[in-house]
N, C-alpha and C positions, 0 to 999 in steps of 0.2 A: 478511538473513533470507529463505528459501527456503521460501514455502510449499510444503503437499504434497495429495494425495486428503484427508485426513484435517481440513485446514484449512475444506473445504466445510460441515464438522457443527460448528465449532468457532465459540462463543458470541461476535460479530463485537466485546465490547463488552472481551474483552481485547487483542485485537489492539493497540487504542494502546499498552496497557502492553507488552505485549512490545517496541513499535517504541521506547517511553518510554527501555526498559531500554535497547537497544541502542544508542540516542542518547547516551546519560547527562549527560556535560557535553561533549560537543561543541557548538562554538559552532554548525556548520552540519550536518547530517545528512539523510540523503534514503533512506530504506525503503521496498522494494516489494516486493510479496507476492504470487506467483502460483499459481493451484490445480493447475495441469499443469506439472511438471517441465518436460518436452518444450519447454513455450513460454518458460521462465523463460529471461531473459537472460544471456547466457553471455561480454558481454562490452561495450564502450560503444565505439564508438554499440550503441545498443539499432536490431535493426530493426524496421521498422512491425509485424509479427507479433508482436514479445515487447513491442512498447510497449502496442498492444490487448488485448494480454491480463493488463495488471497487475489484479488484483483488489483489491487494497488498497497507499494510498499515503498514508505517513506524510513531511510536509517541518517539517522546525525551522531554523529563522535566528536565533540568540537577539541576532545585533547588529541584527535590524529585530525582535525580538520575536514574528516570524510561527512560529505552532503551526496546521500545516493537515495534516487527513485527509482524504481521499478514498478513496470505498469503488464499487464495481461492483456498483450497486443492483439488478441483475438476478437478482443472489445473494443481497443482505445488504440486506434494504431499510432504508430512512431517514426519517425523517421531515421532515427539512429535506432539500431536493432538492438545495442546495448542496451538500453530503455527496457528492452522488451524484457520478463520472467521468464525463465525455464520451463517447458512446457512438456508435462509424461508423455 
């Protein structure tokens, strides 16, 4: 998933669902979403500039049961601070 300009106005509350979709039954899956093209990652390794700039981050493990978001609360605030990414 590739976010774009457009994803900045976009209601942060369906992003899981989108990342949900994209998952579907994968047993492992890892979704990242960034608002500038330009910085989105273009290939793995991710470098330090396209890891800093993920804005939202969807991870599913369904053999450990782990369902984690993380979101770039500078943009999309949270109320639980866990929520929020790590921030340089």
């Amino acid at each position: 998933m590739r976010a774009h300009d457009g994803y900045r106005n976009v209601d942060p509350e369906i992003l899981p669902d989108i990342a949900r979709a994209h998952c579907a039954d994968r047993g492992y899956c890892n979704v990242m979403g960034w608002i500038d093209p330009e910085y989105a990652a273009k290939g793995f390794p991710m470098t330090p500039r396209e890891v800093n700039e993920v804005k939202f981050q969807y991870l599913v493990n369904r053999a450990t049961s782990l369902e984690q978001m993380m979101w770039d609360c500078r943009i999309w605030k949270q109320d639980d601070a866990n929520r929020c990414s790590p921030v340089d």
